[in-house]
N, CA and C atoms as an extended XYZ file, in Angstrom:
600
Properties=species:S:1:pos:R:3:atomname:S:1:resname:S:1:resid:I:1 pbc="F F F"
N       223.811      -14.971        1.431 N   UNK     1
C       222.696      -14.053        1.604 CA  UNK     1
C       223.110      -12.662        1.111 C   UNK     1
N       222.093      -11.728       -0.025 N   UNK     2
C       222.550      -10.551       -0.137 CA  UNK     2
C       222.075       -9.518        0.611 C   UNK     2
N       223.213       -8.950        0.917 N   UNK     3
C       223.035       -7.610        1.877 CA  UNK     3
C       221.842       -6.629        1.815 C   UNK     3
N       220.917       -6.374        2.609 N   UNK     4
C       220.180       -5.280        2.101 CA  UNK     4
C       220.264       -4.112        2.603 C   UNK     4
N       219.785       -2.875        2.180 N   UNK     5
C       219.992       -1.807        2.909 CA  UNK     5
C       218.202       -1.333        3.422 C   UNK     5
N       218.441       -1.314        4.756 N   UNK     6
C       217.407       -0.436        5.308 CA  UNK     6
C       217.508        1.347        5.568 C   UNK     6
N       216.098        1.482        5.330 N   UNK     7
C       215.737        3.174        4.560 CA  UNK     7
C       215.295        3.105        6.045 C   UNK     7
N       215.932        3.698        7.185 N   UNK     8
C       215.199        4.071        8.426 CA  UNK     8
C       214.180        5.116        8.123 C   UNK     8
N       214.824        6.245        7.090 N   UNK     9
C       213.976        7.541        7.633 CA  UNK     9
C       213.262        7.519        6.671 C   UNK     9
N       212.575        6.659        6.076 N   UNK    10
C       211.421        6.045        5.456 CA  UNK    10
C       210.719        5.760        5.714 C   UNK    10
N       211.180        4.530        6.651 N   UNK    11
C       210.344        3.990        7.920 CA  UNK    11
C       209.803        4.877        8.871 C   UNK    11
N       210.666        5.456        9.424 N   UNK    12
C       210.518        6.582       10.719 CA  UNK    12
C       209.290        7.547       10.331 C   UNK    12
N       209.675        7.805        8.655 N   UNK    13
C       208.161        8.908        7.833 CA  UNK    13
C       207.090        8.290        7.862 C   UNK    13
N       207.369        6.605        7.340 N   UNK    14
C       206.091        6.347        7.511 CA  UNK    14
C       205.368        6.382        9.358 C   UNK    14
N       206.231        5.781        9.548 N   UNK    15
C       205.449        5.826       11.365 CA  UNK    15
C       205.006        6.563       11.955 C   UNK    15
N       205.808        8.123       11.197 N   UNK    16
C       205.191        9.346       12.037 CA  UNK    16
C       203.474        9.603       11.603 C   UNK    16
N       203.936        9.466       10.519 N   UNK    17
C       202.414        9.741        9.229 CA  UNK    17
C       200.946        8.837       10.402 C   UNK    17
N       201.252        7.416       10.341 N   UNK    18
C       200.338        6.453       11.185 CA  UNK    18
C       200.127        6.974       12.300 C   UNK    18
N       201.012        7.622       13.112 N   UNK    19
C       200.603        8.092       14.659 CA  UNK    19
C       199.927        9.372       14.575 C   UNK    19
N       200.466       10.126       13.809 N   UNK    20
C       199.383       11.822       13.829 CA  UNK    20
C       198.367       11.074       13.077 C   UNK    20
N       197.794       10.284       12.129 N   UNK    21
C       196.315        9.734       12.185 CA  UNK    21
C       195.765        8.928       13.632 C   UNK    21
N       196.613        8.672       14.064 N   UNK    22
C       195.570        7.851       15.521 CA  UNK    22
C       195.637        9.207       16.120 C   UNK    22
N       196.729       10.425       16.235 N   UNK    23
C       196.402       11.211       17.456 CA  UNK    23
C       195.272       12.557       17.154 C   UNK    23
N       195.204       12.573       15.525 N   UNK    24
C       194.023       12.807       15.018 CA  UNK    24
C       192.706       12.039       15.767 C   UNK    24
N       192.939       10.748       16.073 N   UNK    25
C       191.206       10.436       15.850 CA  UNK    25
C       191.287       10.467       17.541 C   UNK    25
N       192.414       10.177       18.556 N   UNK    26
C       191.951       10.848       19.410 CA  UNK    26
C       191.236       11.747       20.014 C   UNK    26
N       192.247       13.049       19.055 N   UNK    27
C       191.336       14.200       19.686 CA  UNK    27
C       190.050       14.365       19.215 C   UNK    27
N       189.984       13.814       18.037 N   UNK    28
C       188.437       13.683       17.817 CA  UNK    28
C       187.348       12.974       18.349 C   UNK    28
N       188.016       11.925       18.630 N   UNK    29
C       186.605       10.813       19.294 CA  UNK    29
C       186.215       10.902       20.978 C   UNK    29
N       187.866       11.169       21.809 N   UNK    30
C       187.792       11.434       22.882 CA  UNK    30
C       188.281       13.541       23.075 C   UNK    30
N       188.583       13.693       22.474 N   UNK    31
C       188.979       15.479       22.770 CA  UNK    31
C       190.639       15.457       23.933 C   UNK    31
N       191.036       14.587       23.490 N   UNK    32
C       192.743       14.248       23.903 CA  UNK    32
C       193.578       14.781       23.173 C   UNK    32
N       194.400       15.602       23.803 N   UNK    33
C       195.447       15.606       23.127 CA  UNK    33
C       196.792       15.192       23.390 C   UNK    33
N       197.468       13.871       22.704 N   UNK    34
C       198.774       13.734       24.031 CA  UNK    34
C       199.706       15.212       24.392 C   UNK    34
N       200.050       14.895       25.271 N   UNK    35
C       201.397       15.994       25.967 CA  UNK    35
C       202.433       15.477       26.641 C   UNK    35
N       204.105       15.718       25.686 N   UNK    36
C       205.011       15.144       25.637 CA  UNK    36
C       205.387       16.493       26.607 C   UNK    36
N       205.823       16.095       27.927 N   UNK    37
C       206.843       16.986       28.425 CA  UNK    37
C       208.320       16.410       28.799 C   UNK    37
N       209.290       17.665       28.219 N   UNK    38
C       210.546       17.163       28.158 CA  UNK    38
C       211.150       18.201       29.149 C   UNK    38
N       212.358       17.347       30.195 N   UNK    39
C       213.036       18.090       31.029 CA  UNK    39
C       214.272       18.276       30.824 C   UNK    39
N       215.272       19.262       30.606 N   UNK    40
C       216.747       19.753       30.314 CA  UNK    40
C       217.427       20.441       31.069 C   UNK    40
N       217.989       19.443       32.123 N   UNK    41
C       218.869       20.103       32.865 CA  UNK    41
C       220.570       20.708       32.515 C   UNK    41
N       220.508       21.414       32.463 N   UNK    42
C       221.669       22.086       32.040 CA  UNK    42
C       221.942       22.434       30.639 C   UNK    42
N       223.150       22.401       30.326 N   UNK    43
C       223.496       22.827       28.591 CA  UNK    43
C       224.109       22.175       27.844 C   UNK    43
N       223.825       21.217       27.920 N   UNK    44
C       224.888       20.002       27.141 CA  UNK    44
C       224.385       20.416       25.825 C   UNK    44
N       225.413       20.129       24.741 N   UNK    45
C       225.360       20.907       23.160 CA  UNK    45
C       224.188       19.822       22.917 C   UNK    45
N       224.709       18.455       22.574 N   UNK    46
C       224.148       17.089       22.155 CA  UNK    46
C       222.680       16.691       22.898 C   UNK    46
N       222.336       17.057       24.468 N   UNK    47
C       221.165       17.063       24.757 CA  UNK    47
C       220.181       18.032       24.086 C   UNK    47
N       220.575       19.093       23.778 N   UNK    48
C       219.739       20.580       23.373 CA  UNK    48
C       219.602       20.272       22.074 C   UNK    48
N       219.904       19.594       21.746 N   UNK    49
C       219.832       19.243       19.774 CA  UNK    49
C       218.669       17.896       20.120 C   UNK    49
N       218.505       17.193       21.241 N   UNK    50
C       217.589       15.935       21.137 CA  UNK    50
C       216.355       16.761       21.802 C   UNK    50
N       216.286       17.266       22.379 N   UNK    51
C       214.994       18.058       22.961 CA  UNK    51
C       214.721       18.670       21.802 C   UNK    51
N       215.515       19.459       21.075 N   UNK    52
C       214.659       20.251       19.949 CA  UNK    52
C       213.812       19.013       19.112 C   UNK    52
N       214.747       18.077       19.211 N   UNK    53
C       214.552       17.338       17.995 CA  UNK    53
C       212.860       16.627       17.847 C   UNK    53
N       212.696       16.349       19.514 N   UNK    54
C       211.910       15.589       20.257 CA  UNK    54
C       210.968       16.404       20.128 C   UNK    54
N       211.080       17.573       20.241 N   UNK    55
C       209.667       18.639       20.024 CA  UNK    55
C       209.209       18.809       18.638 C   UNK    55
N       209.910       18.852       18.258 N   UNK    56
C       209.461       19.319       16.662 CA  UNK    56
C       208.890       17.788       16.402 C   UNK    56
N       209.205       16.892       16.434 N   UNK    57
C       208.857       15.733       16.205 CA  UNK    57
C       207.772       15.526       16.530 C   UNK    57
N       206.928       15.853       18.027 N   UNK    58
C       205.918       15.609       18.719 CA  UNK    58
C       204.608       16.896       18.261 C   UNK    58
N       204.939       18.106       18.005 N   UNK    59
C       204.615       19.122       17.485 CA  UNK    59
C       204.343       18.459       15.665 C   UNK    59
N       205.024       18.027       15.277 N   UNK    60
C       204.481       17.512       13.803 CA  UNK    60
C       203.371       16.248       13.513 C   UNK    60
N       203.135       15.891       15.018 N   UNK    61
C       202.599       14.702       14.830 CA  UNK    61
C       201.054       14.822       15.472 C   UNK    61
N       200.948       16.208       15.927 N   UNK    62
C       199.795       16.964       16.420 CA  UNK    62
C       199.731       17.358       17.416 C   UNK    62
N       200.651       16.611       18.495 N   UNK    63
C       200.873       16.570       19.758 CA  UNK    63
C       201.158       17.790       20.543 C   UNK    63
N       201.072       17.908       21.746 N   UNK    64
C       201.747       18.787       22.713 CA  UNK    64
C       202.937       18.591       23.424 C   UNK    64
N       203.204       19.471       22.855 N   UNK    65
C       205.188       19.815       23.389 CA  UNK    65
C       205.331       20.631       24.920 C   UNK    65
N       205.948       20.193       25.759 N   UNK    66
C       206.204       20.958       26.945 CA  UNK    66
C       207.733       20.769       26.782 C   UNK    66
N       208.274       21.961       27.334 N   UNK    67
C       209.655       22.016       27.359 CA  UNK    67
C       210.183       22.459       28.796 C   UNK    67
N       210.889       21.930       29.494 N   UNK    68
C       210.702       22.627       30.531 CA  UNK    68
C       212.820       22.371       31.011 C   UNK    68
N       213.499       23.652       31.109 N   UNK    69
C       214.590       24.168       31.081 CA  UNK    69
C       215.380       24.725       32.343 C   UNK    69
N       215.839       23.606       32.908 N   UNK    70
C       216.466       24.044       34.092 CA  UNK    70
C       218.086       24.538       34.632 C   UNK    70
N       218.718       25.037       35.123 N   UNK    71
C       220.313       25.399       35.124 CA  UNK    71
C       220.423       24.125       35.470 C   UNK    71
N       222.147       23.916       35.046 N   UNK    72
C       223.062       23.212       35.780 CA  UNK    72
C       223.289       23.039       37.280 C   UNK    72
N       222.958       23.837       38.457 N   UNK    73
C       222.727       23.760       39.685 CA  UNK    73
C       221.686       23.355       39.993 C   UNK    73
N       220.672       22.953       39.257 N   UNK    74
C       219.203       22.423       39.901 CA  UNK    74
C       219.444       21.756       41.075 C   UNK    74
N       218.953       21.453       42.160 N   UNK    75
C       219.240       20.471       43.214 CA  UNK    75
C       218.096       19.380       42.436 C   UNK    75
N       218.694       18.119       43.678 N   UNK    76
C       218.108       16.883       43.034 CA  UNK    76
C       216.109       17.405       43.337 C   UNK    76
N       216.513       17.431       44.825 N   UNK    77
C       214.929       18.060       45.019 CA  UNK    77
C       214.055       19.293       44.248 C   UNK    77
N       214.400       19.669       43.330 N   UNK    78
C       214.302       20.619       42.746 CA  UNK    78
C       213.696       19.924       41.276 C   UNK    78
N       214.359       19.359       41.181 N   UNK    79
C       213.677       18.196       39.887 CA  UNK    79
C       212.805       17.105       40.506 C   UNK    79
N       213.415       16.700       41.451 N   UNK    80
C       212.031       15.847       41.916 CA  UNK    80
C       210.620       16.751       42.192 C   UNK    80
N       211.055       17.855       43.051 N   UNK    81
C       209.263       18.089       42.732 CA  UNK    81
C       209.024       18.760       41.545 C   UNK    81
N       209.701       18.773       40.350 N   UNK    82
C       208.993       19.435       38.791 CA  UNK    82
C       208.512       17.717       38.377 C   UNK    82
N       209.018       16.684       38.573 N   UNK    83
C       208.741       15.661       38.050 CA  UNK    83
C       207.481       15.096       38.795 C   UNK    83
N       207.418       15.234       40.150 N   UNK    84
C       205.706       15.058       40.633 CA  UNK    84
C       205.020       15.817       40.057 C   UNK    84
N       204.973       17.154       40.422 N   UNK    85
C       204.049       18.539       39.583 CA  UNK    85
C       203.365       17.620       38.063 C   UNK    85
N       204.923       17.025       37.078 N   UNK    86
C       203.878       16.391       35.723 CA  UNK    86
C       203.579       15.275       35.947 C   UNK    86
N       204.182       14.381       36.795 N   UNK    87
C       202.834       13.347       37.031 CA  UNK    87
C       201.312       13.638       37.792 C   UNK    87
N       201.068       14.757       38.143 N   UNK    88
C       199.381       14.663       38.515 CA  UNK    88
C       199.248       15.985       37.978 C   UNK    88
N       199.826       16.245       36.359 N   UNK    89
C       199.359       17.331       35.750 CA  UNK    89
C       198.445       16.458       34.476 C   UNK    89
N       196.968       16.160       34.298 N   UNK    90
C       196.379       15.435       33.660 CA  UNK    90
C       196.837       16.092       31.981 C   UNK    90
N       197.292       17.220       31.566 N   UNK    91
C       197.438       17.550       30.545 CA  UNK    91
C       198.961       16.646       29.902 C   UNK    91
N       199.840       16.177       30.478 N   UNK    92
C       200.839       15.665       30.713 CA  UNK    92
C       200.886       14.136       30.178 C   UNK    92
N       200.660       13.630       29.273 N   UNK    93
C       201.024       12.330       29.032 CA  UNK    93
C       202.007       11.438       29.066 C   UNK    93
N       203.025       11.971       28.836 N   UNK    94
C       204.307       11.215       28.927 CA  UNK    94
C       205.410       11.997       29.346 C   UNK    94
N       206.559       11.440       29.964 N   UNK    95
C       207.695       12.563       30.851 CA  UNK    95
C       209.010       11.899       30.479 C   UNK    95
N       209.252       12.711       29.777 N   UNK    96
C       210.826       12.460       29.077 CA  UNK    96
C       212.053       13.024       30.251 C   UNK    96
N       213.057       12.769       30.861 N   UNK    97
C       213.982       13.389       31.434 CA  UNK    97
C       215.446       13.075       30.811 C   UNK    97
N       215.974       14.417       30.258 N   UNK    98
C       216.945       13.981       29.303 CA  UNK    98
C       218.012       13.402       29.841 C   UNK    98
N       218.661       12.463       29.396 N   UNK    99
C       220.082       11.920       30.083 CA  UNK    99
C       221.387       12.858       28.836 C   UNK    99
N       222.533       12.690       29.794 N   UNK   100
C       222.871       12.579       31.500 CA  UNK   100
C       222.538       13.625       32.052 C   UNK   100
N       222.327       13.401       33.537 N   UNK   101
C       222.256       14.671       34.289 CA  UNK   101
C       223.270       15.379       35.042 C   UNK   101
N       223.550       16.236       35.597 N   UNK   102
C       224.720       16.992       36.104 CA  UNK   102
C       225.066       15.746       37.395 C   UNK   102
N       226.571       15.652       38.091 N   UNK   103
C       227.342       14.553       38.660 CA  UNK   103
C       226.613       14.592       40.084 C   UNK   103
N       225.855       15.648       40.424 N   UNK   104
C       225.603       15.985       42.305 CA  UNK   104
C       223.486       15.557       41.686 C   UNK   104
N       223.470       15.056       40.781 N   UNK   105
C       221.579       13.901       40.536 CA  UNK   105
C       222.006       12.630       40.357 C   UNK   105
N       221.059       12.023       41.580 N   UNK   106
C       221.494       10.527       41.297 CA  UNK   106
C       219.889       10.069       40.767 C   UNK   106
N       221.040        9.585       39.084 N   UNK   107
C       220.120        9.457       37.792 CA  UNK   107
C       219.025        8.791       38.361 C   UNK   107
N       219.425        7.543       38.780 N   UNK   108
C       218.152        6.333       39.292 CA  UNK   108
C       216.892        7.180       40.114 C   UNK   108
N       217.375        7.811       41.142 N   UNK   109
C       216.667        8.331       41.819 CA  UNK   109
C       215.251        9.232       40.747 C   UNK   109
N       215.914        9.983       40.142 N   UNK   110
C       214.926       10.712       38.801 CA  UNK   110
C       214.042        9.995       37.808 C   UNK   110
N       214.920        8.924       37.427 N   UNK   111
C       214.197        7.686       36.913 CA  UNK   111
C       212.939        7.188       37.394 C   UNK   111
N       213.124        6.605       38.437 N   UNK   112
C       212.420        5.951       39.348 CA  UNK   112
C       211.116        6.764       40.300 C   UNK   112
N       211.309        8.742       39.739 N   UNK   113
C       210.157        9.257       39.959 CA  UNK   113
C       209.413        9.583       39.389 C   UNK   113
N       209.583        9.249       37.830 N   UNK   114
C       208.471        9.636       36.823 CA  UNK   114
C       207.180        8.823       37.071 C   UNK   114
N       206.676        8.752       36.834 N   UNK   115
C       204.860        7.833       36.819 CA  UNK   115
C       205.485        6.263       35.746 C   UNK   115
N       205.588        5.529       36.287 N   UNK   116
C       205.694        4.744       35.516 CA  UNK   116
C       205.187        4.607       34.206 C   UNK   116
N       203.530        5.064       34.209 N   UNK   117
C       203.166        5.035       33.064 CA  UNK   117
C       202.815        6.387       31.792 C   UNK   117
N       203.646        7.140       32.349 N   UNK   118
C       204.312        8.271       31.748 CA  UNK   118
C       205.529        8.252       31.416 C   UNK   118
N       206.094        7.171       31.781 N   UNK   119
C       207.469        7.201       31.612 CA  UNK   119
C       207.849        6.693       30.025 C   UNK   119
N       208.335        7.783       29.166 N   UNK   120
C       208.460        7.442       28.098 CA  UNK   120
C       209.617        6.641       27.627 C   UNK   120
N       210.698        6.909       28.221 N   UNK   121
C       211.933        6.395       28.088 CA  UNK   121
C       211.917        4.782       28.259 C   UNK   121
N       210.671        4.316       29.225 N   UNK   122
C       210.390        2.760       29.325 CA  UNK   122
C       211.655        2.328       30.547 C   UNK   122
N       212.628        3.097       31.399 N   UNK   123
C       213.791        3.077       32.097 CA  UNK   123
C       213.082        2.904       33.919 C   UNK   123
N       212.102        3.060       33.474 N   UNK   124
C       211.636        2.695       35.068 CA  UNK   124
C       211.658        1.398       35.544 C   UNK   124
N       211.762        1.186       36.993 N   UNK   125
C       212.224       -0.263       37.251 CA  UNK   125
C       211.094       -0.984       36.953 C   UNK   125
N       210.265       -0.623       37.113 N   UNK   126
C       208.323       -1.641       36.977 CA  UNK   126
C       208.559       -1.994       35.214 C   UNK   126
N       208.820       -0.591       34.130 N   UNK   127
C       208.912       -1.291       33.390 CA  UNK   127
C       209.745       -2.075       32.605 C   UNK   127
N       210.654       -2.144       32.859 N   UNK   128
C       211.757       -2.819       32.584 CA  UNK   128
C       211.473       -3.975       33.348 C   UNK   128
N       211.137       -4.485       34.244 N   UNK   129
C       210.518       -5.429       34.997 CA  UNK   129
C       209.219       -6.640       34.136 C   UNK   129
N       208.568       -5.725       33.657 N   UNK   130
C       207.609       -6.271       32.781 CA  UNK   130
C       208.201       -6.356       31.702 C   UNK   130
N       209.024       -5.964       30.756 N   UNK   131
C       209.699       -6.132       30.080 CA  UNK   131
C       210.717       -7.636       30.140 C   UNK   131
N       211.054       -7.657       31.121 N   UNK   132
C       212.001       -8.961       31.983 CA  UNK   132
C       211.225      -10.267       31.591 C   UNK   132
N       209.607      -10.076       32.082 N   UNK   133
C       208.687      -11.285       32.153 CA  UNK   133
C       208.359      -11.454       30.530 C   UNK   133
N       208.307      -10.439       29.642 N   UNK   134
C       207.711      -10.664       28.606 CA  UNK   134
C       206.242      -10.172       28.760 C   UNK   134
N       206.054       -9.061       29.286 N   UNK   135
C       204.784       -8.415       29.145 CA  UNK   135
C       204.443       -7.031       28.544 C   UNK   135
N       204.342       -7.548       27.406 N   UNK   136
C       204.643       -6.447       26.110 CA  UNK   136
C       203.225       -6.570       25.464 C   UNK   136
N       202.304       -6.816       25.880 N   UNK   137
C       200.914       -7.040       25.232 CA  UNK   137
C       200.114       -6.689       26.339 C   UNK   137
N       198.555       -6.248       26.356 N   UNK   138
C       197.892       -6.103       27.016 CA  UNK   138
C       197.770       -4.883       27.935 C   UNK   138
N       196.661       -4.675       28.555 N   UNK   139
C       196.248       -3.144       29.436 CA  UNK   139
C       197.378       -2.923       30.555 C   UNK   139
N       198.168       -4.005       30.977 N   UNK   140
C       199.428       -3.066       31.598 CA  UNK   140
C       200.658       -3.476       31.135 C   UNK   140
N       200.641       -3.661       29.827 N   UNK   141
C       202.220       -4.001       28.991 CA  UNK   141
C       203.116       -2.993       29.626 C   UNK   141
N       204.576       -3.442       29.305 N   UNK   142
C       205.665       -2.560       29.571 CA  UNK   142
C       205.897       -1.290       28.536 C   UNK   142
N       206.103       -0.378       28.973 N   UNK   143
C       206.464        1.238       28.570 CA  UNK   143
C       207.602        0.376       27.693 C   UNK   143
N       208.398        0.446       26.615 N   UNK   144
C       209.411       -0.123       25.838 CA  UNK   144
C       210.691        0.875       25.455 C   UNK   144
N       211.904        1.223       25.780 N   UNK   145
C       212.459        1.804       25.623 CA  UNK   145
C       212.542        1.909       23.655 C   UNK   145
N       212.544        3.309       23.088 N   UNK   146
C       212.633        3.714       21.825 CA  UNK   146
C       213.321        2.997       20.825 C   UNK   146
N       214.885        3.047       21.191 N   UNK   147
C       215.529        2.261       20.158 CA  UNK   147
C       215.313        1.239       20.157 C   UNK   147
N       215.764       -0.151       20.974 N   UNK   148
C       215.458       -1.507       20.887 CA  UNK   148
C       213.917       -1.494       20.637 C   UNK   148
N       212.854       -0.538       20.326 N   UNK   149
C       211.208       -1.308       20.179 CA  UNK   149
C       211.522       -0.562       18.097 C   UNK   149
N       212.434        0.132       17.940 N   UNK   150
C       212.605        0.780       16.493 CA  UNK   150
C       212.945       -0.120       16.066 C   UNK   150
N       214.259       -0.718       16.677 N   UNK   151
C       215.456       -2.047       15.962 CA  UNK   151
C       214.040       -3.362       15.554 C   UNK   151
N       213.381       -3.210       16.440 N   UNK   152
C       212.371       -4.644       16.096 CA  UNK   152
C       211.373       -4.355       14.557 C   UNK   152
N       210.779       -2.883       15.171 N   UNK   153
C       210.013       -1.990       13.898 CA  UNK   153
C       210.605       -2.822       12.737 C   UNK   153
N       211.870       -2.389       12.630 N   UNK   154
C       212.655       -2.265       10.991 CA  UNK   154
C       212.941       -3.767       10.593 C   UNK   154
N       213.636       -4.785       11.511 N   UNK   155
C       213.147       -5.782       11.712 CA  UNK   155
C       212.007       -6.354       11.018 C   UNK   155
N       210.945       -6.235       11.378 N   UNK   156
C       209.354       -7.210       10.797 CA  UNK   156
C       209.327       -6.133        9.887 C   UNK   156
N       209.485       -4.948        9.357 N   UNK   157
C       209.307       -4.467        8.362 CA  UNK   157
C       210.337       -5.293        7.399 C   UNK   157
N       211.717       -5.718        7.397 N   UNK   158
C       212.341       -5.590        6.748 CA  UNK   158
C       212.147       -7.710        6.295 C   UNK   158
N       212.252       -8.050        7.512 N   UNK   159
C       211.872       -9.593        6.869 CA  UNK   159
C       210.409      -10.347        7.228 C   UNK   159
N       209.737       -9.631        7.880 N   UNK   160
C       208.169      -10.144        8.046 CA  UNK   160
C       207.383      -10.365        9.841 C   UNK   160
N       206.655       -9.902       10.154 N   UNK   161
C       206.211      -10.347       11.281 CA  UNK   161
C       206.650      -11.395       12.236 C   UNK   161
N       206.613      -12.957       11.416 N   UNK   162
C       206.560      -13.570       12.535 CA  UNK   162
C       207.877      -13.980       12.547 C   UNK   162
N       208.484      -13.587       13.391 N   UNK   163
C       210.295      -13.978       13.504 CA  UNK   163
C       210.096      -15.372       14.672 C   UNK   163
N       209.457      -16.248       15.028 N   UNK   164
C       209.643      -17.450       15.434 CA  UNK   164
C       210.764      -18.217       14.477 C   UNK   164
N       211.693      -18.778       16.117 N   UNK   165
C       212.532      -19.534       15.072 CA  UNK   165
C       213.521      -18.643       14.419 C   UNK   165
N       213.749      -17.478       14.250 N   UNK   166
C       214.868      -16.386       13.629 CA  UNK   166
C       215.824      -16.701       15.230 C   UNK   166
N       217.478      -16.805       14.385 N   UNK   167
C       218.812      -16.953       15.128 CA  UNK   167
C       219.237      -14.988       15.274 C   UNK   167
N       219.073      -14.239       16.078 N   UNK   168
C       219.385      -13.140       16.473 CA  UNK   168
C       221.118      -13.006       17.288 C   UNK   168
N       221.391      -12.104       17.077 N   UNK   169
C       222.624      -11.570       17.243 CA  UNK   169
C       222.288      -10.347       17.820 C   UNK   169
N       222.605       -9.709       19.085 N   UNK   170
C       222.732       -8.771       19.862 CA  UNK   170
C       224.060       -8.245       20.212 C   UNK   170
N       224.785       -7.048       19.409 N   UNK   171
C       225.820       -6.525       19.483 CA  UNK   171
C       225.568       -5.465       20.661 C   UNK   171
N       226.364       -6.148       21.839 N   UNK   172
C       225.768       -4.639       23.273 CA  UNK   172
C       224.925       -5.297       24.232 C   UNK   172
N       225.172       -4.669       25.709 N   UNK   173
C       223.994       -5.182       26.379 CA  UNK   173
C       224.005       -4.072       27.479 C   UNK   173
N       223.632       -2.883       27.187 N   UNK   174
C       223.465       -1.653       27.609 CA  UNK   174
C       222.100       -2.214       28.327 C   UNK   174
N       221.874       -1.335       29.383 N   UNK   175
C       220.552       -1.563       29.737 CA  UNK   175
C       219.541       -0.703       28.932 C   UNK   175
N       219.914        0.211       27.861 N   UNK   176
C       219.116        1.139       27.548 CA  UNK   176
C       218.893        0.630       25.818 C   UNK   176
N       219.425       -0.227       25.734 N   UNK   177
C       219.451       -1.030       23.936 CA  UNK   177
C       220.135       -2.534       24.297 C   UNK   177
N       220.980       -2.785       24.388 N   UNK   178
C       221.415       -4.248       24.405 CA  UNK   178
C       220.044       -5.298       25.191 C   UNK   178
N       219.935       -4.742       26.216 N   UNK   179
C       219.510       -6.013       27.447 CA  UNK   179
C       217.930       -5.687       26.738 C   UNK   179
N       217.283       -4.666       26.597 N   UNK   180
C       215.523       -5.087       26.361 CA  UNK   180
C       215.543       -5.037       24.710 C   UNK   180
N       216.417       -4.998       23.711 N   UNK   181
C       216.072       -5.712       22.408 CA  UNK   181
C       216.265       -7.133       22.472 C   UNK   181
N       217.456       -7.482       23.588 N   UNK   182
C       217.773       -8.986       23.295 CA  UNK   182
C       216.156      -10.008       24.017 C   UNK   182
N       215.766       -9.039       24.985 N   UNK   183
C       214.403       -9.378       26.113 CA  UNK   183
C       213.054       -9.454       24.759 C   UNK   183
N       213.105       -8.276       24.202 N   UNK   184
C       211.753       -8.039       22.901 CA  UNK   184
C       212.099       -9.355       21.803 C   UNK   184
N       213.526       -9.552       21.718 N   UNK   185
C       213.246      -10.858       20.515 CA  UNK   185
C       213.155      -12.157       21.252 C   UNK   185
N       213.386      -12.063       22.436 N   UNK   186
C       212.819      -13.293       23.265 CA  UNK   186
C       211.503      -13.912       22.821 C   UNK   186
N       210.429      -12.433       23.759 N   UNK   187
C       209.092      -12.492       23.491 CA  UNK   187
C       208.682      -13.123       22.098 C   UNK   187
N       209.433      -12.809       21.064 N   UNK   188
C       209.449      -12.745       19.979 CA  UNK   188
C       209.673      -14.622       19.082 C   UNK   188
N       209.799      -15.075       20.331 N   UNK   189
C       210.205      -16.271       19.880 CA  UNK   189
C       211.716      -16.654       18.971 C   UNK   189
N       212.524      -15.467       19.347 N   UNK   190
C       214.131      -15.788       18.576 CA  UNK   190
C       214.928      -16.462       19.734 C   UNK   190
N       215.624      -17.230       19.204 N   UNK   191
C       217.014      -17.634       19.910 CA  UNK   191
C       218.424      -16.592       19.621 C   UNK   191
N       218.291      -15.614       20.783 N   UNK   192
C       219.346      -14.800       21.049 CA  UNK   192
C       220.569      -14.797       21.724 C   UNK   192
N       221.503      -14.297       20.952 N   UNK   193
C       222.592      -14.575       21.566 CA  UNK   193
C       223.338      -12.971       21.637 C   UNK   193
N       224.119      -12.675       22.862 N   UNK   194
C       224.386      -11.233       23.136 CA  UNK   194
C       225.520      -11.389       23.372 C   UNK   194
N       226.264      -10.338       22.486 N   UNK   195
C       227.718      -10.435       22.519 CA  UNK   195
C       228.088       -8.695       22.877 C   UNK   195
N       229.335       -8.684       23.957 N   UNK   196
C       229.173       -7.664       24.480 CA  UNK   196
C       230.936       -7.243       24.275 C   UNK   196
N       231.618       -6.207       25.114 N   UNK   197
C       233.030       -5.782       24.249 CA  UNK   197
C       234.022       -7.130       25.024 C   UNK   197
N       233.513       -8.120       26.122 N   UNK   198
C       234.258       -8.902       26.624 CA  UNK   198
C       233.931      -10.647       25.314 C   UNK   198
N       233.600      -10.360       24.560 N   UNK   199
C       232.720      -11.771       24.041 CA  UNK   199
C       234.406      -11.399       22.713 C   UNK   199
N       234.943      -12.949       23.023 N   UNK   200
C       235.613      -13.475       22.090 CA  UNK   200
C       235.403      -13.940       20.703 C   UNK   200
C-alpha cells in the first residue's frame, strides 16, 4: 500500500469555511449567534496560546468569543460558581474549561459542572456515557471530544464514508483521544484494536 500524506490544515480550512456558512444561516433564519466561552485559570505559557487560538478561531467563524481569566489561586468554589453563572447564561452556547488546572481543583469535579450540553470538550460523564453506548446520532447524541471526532473527519475524507468492515489500529487509550476514537470507529462498524505503552 502507498503511503499517503494528509493536508490537515486543508481540511481544518475547509471545515471552518462549512461552519461560518451554517452559523451564517443561523443567525439569519433564527437571530442566534453561537457563544464559545472559554475559562483560564492561571498562566500556563501552552494553555494561553490554546485560548488565543480557540478565540480567534471561533471569532473567524462568526461566532462569539467569551474569554474569561482567572489567577492561579482561584478556589475550586470560585470556578464552580463562574461555571453555573454560563450555564443559565442563554447567550452562552458552549463552555470550554482549559486543562490542567492548578493541583488544590479537583479536575472531575469542574468537569462534571459544565451543562452537559454545553460541554464542548464532550469530557462530561453523561457524554462520554453516550458515547460508550454508541449514541452519536440523533436529538440527544453525545457532545464528542475534538480530536478523536477530527481523527475520524480526515479518516472518511481521506478513504470514504463508509468504513464498515475497515481493520483500525488505535495507538493510546487516553480517555481524552485513545478510548472515544477507538468507541467512534466502533459505531462505525470497524474492528478495533488498541494498543497502549504496555501492548507488546
Amino acid at each position: 500500500m502507498t503511503a499517503r500524506i494528509i493536508d490537515g490544515k486543508q481540511s481544518a480550512q475547509k471545515l471552518r469555511e462549512k461552519i461560518a456558512i451554517n452559523v451564517e444561516k443561523l443567525k439569519k433564519d433564527h437571530g442566534i449567534t453561537p457563544g464559545l466561552a472559554v475559562i483560564l485559570v492561571g498562566e500556563d505559557p501552552a494553555s494561553q496560546v490554546y485560548v488565543s487560538n480557540k478565540k480567534k478561531t471561533a471569532l473567524g467563524m462568526g461566532m462569539n468569543s467569551f474569554e474569561f481569566k482567572m489567577s492561579e489561586n482561584t478556589s475550586e468554589e470560585e470556578l464552580v460558581a463562574k461555571i453555573e453563572e454560563l450555564n443559565n447564561d442563554p447567550q452562552i452556547h458552549g463552555i470550554l474549561v482549559q486543562l490542567p488546572l492548578p493541583k488544590h481543583i479537583d479536575t472531575n469535579k469542574i468537569i462534571y459542572t459544565v451543562d452537559p450540553q454545553k460541554d464542548v470538550d464532550g469530557f462530561h460523564i453523561i457524554n462520554t456515557g453516550k458515547l460508550a453506548i454508541g449514541q452519536v446520532t440523533g436529538e440527544h447524541k453525545a457532545i464528542i471530544p475534538c480530536t478523536p471526532l477530527g481523527c475520524l473527519h480526515l479518516i472518511k475524507e481521506t478513504i470514504g464514508e463508509n468504513l464498515k468492515g475497515k481493520k483500525a489500529l488505535v495507538i493510546g487509550s487516553s480517555n481524552i483521544v485513545g478510548k472515544p476514537l477507538a468507541r467512534l470507529l466502533g459505531t462505525e462498524k470497524c474492528t478495533v484494536t488498541v494498543a497502549n505503552s504496555n501492548t507488546l
